[in-house]
C-alpha positions, 0 to 999 in steps of 0.5 A: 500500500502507498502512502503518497499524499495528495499532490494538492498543496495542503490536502492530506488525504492518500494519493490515488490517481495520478498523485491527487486523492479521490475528490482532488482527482474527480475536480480534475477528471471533470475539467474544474479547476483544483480547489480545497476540498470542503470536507477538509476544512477547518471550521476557520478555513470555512468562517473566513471563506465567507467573510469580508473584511474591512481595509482597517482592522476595526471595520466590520467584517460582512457575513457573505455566507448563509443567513438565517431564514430570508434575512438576507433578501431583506437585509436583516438576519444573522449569518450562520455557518454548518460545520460537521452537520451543526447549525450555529450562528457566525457571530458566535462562532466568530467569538468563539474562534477569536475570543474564547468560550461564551459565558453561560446564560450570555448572548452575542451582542454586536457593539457596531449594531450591525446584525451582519457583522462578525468582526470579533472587535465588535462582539461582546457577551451581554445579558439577554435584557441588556443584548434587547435594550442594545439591539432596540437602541441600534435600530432606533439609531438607524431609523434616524440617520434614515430620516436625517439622509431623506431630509438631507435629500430633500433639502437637494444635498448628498448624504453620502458627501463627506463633511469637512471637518472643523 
Protein backbone atom coordinates (compact mmCIF):
# COMPACT_ATOMS: atom_id res chain seq x y z
CA UNK A 1 0.00 0.00 0.00
CA UNK A 2 1.47 3.75 -0.90
CA UNK A 3 1.44 6.03 1.49
CA UNK A 4 1.75 9.06 -1.28
CA UNK A 5 -0.37 12.22 -0.16
CA UNK A 6 -2.32 14.23 -2.34
CA UNK A 7 -0.06 16.30 -4.70
CA UNK A 8 -2.58 19.40 -3.83
CA UNK A 9 -0.91 21.93 -1.87
CA UNK A 10 -2.45 21.34 1.80
CA UNK A 11 -4.51 18.16 1.31
CA UNK A 12 -3.66 15.39 3.16
CA UNK A 13 -5.90 12.84 2.08
CA UNK A 14 -3.87 9.41 0.27
CA UNK A 15 -2.95 9.83 -3.26
CA UNK A 16 -4.72 7.63 -5.52
CA UNK A 17 -4.68 8.63 -9.27
CA UNK A 18 -2.41 10.29 -10.92
CA UNK A 19 -0.71 11.65 -7.27
CA UNK A 20 -4.11 13.57 -6.48
CA UNK A 21 -6.57 11.70 -3.86
CA UNK A 22 -10.03 10.56 -4.69
CA UNK A 23 -12.08 14.29 -4.73
CA UNK A 24 -8.96 16.01 -5.93
CA UNK A 25 -8.91 13.69 -8.96
CA UNK A 26 -12.66 13.88 -9.84
CA UNK A 27 -12.28 18.09 -9.93
CA UNK A 28 -9.65 17.22 -12.20
CA UNK A 29 -11.38 14.46 -14.28
CA UNK A 30 -14.43 16.82 -14.77
CA UNK A 31 -12.49 19.85 -16.31
CA UNK A 32 -12.62 22.04 -12.68
CA UNK A 33 -10.30 23.92 -11.57
CA UNK A 34 -8.39 22.36 -8.42
CA UNK A 35 -9.74 23.95 -5.13
CA UNK A 36 -9.84 22.88 -1.28
CA UNK A 37 -11.99 20.27 -0.68
CA UNK A 38 -14.78 21.27 1.93
CA UNK A 39 -14.56 18.43 3.60
CA UNK A 40 -11.38 19.00 4.99
CA UNK A 41 -11.79 22.20 6.07
CA UNK A 42 -11.33 23.77 9.41
CA UNK A 43 -14.12 25.46 10.84
CA UNK A 44 -11.77 28.53 10.46
CA UNK A 45 -10.90 27.94 6.94
CA UNK A 46 -14.88 27.73 6.30
CA UNK A 47 -15.65 31.01 8.64
CA UNK A 48 -13.28 33.19 6.76
CA UNK A 49 -14.27 31.74 3.28
CA UNK A 50 -17.49 33.78 3.88
CA UNK A 51 -16.03 36.70 5.37
CA UNK A 52 -15.44 40.26 4.05
CA UNK A 53 -13.19 42.40 5.83
CA UNK A 54 -12.78 45.63 6.02
CA UNK A 55 -9.48 47.78 4.64
CA UNK A 56 -8.96 48.96 8.50
CA UNK A 57 -8.51 46.38 11.47
CA UNK A 58 -11.53 48.00 13.10
CA UNK A 59 -14.14 47.83 10.30
CA UNK A 60 -16.97 45.28 10.42
CA UNK A 61 -16.11 42.35 8.87
CA UNK A 62 -19.68 41.45 6.44
CA UNK A 63 -21.03 37.73 6.63
CA UNK A 64 -21.07 36.78 2.81
CA UNK A 65 -22.43 33.02 3.80
CA UNK A 66 -25.70 31.58 4.91
CA UNK A 67 -28.32 33.69 6.81
CA UNK A 68 -30.82 32.77 8.77
CA UNK A 69 -34.39 32.17 7.46
CA UNK A 70 -34.95 35.09 4.21
CA UNK A 71 -32.96 37.64 6.24
CA UNK A 72 -30.63 38.29 3.81
CA UNK A 73 -33.16 39.29 0.88
CA UNK A 74 -34.50 41.53 3.49
CA UNK A 75 -31.49 42.62 4.75
CA UNK A 76 -31.55 41.95 8.40
CA UNK A 77 -30.66 38.44 9.91
CA UNK A 78 -27.64 36.87 11.12
CA UNK A 79 -25.01 34.96 9.26
CA UNK A 80 -24.85 31.25 10.30
CA UNK A 81 -22.48 28.51 9.22
CA UNK A 82 -23.00 24.41 9.07
CA UNK A 83 -19.61 22.50 10.11
CA UNK A 84 -19.83 18.59 10.77
CA UNK A 85 -23.86 18.64 10.23
CA UNK A 86 -24.39 21.53 13.19
CA UNK A 87 -26.05 24.92 12.63
CA UNK A 88 -24.82 27.82 14.78
CA UNK A 89 -24.63 31.34 14.39
CA UNK A 90 -21.29 33.01 12.58
CA UNK A 91 -21.18 35.92 15.02
CA UNK A 92 -20.87 33.12 17.56
CA UNK A 93 -18.66 31.30 16.11
CA UNK A 94 -16.82 34.27 15.38
CA UNK A 95 -16.16 34.78 19.27
CA UNK A 96 -15.52 31.99 19.88
CA UNK A 97 -12.80 31.48 17.37
CA UNK A 98 -11.26 34.66 18.19
CA UNK A 99 -12.00 35.49 21.62
CA UNK A 100 -12.56 32.32 23.75
CA UNK A 101 -15.74 30.22 25.49
CA UNK A 102 -19.08 32.36 25.54
CA UNK A 103 -20.09 32.79 29.30
CA UNK A 104 -23.39 30.69 30.00
CA UNK A 105 -26.53 32.08 30.19
CA UNK A 106 -24.86 35.19 27.71
CA UNK A 107 -25.72 36.35 24.09
CA UNK A 108 -23.55 37.84 21.41
CA UNK A 109 -24.13 41.31 21.05
CA UNK A 110 -22.86 43.36 18.13
CA UNK A 111 -21.25 46.58 19.78
CA UNK A 112 -21.50 48.12 15.97
CA UNK A 113 -25.42 47.46 15.84
CA UNK A 114 -24.76 45.67 12.56
CA UNK A 115 -26.56 42.05 12.92
CA UNK A 116 -24.05 41.35 9.51
CA UNK A 117 -21.05 41.71 11.36
CA UNK A 118 -18.85 39.14 12.68
CA UNK A 119 -15.62 41.15 13.48
CA UNK A 120 -14.52 39.94 16.62
CA UNK A 121 -13.58 43.75 17.81
CA UNK A 122 -17.38 44.42 17.62
CA UNK A 123 -18.59 41.13 19.85
CA UNK A 124 -19.45 41.18 23.42
CA UNK A 125 -21.15 38.89 25.68
CA UNK A 126 -24.18 40.55 27.31
CA UNK A 127 -27.37 39.59 29.29
CA UNK A 128 -30.25 38.81 27.09
CA UNK A 129 -32.04 42.10 28.90
CA UNK A 130 -29.17 44.09 28.04
CA UNK A 131 -28.36 42.45 24.46
CA UNK A 132 -32.57 43.66 23.70
CA UNK A 133 -32.18 47.48 25.24
CA UNK A 134 -28.92 47.33 22.93
CA UNK A 135 -30.38 45.66 19.88
CA UNK A 136 -33.71 48.48 20.12
CA UNK A 137 -31.32 51.25 20.58
CA UNK A 138 -29.45 50.35 17.36
CA UNK A 139 -32.30 50.27 15.49
CA UNK A 140 -33.59 53.39 16.72
CA UNK A 141 -30.15 54.96 15.57
CA UNK A 142 -30.88 53.69 12.03
CA UNK A 143 -34.37 54.93 11.91
CA UNK A 144 -32.79 58.19 12.41
CA UNK A 145 -29.89 58.61 10.45
CA UNK A 146 -32.90 57.12 7.66
CA UNK A 147 -34.82 60.04 8.46
CA UNK A 148 -31.61 62.55 8.58
CA UNK A 149 -30.41 61.23 4.87
CA UNK A 150 -34.04 61.77 3.28
CA UNK A 151 -34.36 65.50 4.80
CA UNK A 152 -30.99 65.99 3.55
CA UNK A 153 -32.24 64.71 0.07
CA UNK A 154 -34.82 66.74 0.23
CA UNK A 155 -33.06 69.56 1.07
CA UNK A 156 -31.08 68.80 -2.74
CA UNK A 157 -27.85 67.67 -0.61
CA UNK A 158 -25.70 64.49 -0.95
CA UNK A 159 -25.96 62.30 2.03
CA UNK A 160 -23.07 60.16 1.49
CA UNK A 161 -20.93 63.68 0.57
CA UNK A 162 -18.01 63.81 3.23
CA UNK A 163 -18.43 66.73 5.74
CA UNK A 164 -15.50 68.75 6.20
CA UNK A 165 -14.38 68.70 9.16
CA UNK A 166 -13.94 71.96 11.56
Amino acid sequence: MSNILCSFKGCKNKAIAKGLCSGHWKQQRFGKKLKRLRNTDTLEQRFLDRVKKGKKDDDCWIWKGGMSGNGYKKGYGYGQLSFHQKIEMAHRISYKLYVGKIPPNMEIDHMCGNSMCVNPKHLRPLEKKENIQTMRYHMYLKKEVNRLRKIVINLGGDPDADVPSV
